[in-house]
Residue, then its C-alpha position, 0 to 999 in steps of 0.5 A: x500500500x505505501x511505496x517510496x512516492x506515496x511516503x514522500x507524497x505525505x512527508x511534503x505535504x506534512x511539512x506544508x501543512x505544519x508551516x501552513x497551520x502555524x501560520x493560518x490554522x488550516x492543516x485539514x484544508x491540504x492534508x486530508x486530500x493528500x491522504x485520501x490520495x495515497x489510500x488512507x481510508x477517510x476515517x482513519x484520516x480525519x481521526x489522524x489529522x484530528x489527533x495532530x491538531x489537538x496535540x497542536x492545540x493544546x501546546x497552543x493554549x498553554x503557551 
């Protein structure tokens, strides 16, 4: 299920979306096509995507 350009295809994308959240807060707007794109079910993406925020989140509140 995963070769070389899908994980290459999700580490790009992770790194936008990270800056892209820092900056304006829409992660999910580029991450969830990228992962549907690879082959990741969409429940197990949104779950996925839905546990990074909170961790982003939170770390967000408390500082």
């Amino acid at each position: 299920m995963f070769t070389v350009t899908n994980i290459i295809i999700l580490v790009v994308t992770s790194i936008i979306v990270g800056t892209m959240n820092g900056i304006v807060g829409m992660a999910t707007l580029a991450l969830y096509p990228a992962m549907l794109y690879v082959g990741i079910s969409p429940i197990t993406a949104n779950v996925t995507i839905t546990v990074g925020l909170l961790f982003s989140d939170t770390s967000a509140v408390l500082s």
